[in-house]
N, C-alpha and C positions, 0 to 999 in steps of 0.2 A: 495690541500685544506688547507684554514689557521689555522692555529693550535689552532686558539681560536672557532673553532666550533667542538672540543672535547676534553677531558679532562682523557685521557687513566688513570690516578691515582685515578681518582674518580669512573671509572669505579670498578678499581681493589678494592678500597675501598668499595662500594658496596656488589662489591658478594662476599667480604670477611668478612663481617660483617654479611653477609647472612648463610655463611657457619659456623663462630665463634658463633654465638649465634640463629644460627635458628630462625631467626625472618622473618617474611613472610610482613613486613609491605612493600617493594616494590614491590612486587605481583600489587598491590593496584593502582600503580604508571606507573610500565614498562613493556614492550614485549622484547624478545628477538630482535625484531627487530629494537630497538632505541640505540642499542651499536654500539657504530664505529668499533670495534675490532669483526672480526667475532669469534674469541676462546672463549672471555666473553659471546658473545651472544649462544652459546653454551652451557656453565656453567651454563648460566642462565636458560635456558631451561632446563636442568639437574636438578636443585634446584628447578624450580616452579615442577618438576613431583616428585619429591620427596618431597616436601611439599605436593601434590595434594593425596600423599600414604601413607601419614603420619607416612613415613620414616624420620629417621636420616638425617641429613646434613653435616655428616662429611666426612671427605678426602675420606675414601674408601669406601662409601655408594656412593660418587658423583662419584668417578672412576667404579665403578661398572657402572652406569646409562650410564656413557657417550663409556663405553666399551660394552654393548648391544649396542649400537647406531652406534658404530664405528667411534667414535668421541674422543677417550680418546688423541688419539697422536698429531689428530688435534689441540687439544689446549694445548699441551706443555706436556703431561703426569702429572703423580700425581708430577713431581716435581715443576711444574708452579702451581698447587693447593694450594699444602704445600708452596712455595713462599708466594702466595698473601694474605692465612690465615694466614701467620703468621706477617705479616704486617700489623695486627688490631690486636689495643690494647683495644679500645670501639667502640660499636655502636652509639653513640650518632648522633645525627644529621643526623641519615638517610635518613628521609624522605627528608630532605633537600638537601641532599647529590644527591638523585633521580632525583629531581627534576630539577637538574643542566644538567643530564643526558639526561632528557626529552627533557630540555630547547635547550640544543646542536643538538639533533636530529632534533627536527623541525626548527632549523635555517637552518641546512644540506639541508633538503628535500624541502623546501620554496624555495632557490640557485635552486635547480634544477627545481623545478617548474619554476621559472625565466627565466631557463637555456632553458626548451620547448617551452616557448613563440615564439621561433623564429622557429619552427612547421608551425607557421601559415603564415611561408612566404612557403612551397609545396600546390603550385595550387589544390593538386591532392588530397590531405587531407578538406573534408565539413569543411569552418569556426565555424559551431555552434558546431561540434564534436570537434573542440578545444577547445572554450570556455568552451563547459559541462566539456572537458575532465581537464581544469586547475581547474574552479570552485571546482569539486569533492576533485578534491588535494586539494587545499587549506582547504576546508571545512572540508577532513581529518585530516590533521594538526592540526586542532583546538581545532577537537574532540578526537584527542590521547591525553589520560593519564589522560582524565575526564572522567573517569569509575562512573557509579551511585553504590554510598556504601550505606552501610545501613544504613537504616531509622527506627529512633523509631517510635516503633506502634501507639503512641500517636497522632504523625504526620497523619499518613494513616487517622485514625480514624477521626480527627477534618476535612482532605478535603474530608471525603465520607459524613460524618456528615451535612457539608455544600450541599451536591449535595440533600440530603433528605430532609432537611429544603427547597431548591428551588423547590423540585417536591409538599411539603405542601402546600407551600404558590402559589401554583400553578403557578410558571416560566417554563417558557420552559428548557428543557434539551435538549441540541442538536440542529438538525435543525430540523425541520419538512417536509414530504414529500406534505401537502397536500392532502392526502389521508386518512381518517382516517381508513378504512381496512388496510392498511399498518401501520401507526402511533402507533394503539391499540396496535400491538405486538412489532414493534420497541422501541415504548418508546423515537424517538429522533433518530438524527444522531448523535450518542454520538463520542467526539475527540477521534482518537488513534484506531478507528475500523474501518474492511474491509468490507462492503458486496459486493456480487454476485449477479447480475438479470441474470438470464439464460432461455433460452428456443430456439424451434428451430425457424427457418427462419422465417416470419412473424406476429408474433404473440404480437411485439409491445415492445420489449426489449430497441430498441435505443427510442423510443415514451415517457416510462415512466423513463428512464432517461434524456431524457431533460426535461420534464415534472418537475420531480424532481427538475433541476437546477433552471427552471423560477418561480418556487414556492415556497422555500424552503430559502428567503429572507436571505442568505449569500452568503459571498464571494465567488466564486466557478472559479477554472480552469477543462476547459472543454475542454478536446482530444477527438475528434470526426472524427477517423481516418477511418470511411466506407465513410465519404461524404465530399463534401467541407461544408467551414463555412457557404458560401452562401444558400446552401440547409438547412442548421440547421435553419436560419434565417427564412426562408420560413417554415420550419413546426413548428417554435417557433410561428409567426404570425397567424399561421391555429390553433395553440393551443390555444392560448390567444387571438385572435383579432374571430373565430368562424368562420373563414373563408377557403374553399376547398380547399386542394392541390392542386387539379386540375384547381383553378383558378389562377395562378399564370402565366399559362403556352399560357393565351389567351388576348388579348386585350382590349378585350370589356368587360371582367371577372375582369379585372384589376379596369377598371374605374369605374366598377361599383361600385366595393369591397375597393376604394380609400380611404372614409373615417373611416370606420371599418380597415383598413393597418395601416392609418398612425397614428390612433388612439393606436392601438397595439405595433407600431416602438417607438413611444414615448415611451408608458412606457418600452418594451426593453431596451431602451436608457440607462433609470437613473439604473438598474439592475449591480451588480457587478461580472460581469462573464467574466472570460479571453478566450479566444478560440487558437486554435493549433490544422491544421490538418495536420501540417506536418507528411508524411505517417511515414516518417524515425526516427521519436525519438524513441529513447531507456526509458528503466528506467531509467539508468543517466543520462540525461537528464534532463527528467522530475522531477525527486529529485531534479537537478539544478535552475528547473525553478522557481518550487513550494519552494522553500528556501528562493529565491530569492524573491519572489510574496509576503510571506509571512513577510518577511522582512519591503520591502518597503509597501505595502498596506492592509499586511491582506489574509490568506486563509482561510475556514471552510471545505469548500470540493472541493473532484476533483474527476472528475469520468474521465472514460478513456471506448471507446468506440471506437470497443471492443477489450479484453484484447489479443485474438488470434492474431490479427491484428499486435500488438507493436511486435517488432524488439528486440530482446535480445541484450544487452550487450554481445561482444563477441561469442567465438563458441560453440558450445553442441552438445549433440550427434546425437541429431534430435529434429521434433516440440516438443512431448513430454515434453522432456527437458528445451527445450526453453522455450515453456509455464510453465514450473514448478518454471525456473528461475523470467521469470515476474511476477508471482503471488506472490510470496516472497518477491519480489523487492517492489510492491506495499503495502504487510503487514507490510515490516519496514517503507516505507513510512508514511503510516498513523500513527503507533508509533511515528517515529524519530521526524515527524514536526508535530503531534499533531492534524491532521485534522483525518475526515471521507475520506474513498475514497471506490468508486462506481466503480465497473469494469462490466461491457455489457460480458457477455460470450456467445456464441453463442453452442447449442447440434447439434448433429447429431444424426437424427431420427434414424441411424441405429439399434441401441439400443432399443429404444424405441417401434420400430413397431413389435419386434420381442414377447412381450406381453402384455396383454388383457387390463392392465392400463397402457394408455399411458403418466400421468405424469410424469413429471419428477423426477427422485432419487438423491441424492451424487452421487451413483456409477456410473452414467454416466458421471461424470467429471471427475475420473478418467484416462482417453487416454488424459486428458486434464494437464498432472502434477498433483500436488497434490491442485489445486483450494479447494476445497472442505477441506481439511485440514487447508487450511491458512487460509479462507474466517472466521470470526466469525459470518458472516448470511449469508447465502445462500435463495434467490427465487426466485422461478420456476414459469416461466409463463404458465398458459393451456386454452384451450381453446378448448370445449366439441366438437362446428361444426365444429372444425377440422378431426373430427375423427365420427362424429354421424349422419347423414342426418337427424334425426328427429330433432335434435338440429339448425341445420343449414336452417332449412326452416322454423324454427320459427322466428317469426321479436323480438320477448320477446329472447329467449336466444342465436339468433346467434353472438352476439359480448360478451356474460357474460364471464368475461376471471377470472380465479382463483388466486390469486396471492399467493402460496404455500411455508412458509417460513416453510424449513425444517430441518433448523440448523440456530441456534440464541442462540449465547452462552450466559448464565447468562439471559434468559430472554425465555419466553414461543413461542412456536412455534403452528403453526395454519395455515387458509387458510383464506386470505381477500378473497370476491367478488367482480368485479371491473367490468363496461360497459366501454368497449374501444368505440369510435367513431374513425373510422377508416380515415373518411374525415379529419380529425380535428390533426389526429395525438394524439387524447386526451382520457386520464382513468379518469372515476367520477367514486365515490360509487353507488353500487347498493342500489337501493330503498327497504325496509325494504319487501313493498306485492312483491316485485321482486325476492329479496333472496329467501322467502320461497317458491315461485313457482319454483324456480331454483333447489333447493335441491327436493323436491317434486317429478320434474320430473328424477333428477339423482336417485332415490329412486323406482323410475316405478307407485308413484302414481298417476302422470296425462302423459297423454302420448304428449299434446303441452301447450306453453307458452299464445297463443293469444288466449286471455282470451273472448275475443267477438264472440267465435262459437258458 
């Protein structure tokens, strides 16, 4: 390697300035793992855990750390120490000095990024797993050694400041789902948070997240990895054009339903929504893609549908795992690039049917990783004729589905009421004499919905 992509005196200079005057201002700047010399990046490590304990920095504070570690002779003993401190006479130009350090490093790893491009001549490796897989590096690269420091409060305050001025003057905050049972407790698809729609098998999870994407008038990448894109098409049209699933599947249902289709395809059209069902993306990926998306055109949200389904990055110990991985991956996600992001989780009733309320809880996300932790809203879909026959033979509350947010951080939790049309693939709000017959009846004070007996 050329010798102008490190700078082993600056290094030493460095952690010797580090050591001479205890100054933590490269903490700020480097990892252990941007020194070319693995002994410095050793020292270094040594110095940030004893800054971290608000220990000394001196020779035998540092030989101590690195002698629990079993690292003292790895990097030259106390006499390589005592060398390199005593070779700083001032710290001045530190930071700069760092910065050099940095600058060396990501030239280093860039070359090797370079260097696997020629990865993509093995047949046997997926091309887009090389692409996400360079993409990521690079995107690493860019992002070593811009650590977010601190911000005077002053700052915080004038952009929350601004966010409550736009909620007075009544702008929208976020996107909206179109729902106003949903909406009221939301408050917005605000950038930078995760929610969860959960619930089990049919009860309209993938429904009211496309639902969500065709309404909710921003930019949206959409992983719709239970179905092809073509099916999505097809219940996005039954959603908005008011037209039956079931007619898609007949000919004579087709023609008839031709101008309420194409009426509907149209305005799909101008909608700005990306699609991807490849079953195989990972979360790298997807960080890939949505970076990228972002870049060139613009994200707000992305939901992923659903979250069990995505493919972990690498190996873990089991689904458990795995899923605990993608949930995480998706909550930097929506921080790192600043959008909302929507994940479909699907329950298993086993849980659920074992007592007398069969909503949904947190704790049965749990087998699911730690969903429930990452998630800053979580909601539960229910729906009473699942479980009720008096409910279910009413034409009034056999589709009223609940829409049960039962974690919403920084923001009140509650239950919308919501009529799924099941034909249609579509949730409207329940009608105001609807609700209170609905709760009524959950209450045992009228025993059916259809109000014309």
């Amino acid at each position: 390697m050329a010798s102008e992509l490190f700078d082993i005196d600056v290094e030493r200079h460095v952690i010797g300035a580090m050591m001479v005057d205890g100054t933590a201002d490269a903490l700020e700047i480097l990892s252990p793992a941007v020194f070319h010399l693995d002994r410095h990046a050793l020292i270094f490590e040594a110095l940030a855990s004893l800054f971290a304990q608000k220990k000394p920095c001196d020779i035998i504070s540092i030989a101590d750390e690195l002698s629990k570690s079993g690292n003292l002779e790895k990097v030259g003993g106390k006499e390589y120490l005592a060398q390199i401190s005593s070779e700083v006479i001032h710290s001045w130009n530190l930071k700069e000095h760092a910065e050099i350090i940095l600058d060396r490093y990501k030239r280093r790893t860039l070359i090797k990024v370079i260097s696997s491009i020629e990865s993509a001549s093995d047949l046997r490796k997926p091309i887009m797993e090389t692409v996400a897989s360079i993409e990521a590096a690079l995107s690493d690269i860019s992002a070593t050694g811009e650590k977010k420091g601190l911000i005077p409060i002053r700052d915080v305050i004038a952009s929350a400041a601004e966010g409550w001025k736009e909620i007075v003057e009544g702008k929208q905050y976020g996107l909206k789902t179109g729902l106003i049972e949903i909406d009221d407790y939301l408050k917005g698809l605000a950038p930078g948070r995760f929610t969860v729609i959960a619930s089990p098998p049919g009860v309209g999870k993938s429904a009211l997240a496309l639902q969500i994407a065709l309404n909710c008038g921003g930019k949206v990448a959409f992983y719709p990895l239970e179905m092809l894109s073509e099916e999505l098409i097809e219940r996005g049209v039954a959603n908005g054009g008011r037209v039956k699933g079931d007619d898609f599947t007949e000919a004579w249902s087709l023609n008839k339903e031709g101008p309420k289709i194409a009426l509907e395809i149209g305005r799909m059209a101008t909608l700005n929504i990306q699609l991807c069902d490849d079953v195989t993306v990972t979360p790298l990926r997807v960080a890939s893609q949505v970076h990228r998306m972002k870049q060139k055109h613009g994200c707000d949200l992305v939901i992923v549908d659903y979250l069990q389904l995505m493919e972990a990055d690498g190996k873990h110990g089991g689904k458990t795992e795995e899923v605990g991985y993608v949930s995480k991956a998706l909550k930097r996600l929506a921080k790192n690039e600043n959008v909302h992001v929507i994940a479909v989780a699907s329950l298993s009733t086993k849980e659920t049917e074992r007592r007398p309320d069969k909503r949904g809880m947190l704790s049965d996300l749990r087998q699911n990783g730690d969903i429930g932790y990452d998630a800053d809203t979580v909601i539960f879909l229910y729906r009473e004729s699942e479980y009720n026959p008096k409910a279910y033979k009413s034409e009034t509350f056999r589709n009223v589905t609940e829409a049960i947010i039962r974690k919403n951080r920084g923001r009140k939790r509650g239950t919308g009421l919501l009529l799924f049309q099941g034909q249609h693939f579509r949730f409207m709000d329940l009608e105001k004499e609807s609700k209170k017959a609905y709760l009524d009846f959950l209450e045992g004070k009228i025993t059916t919905g259809d109000f014309n007996e």
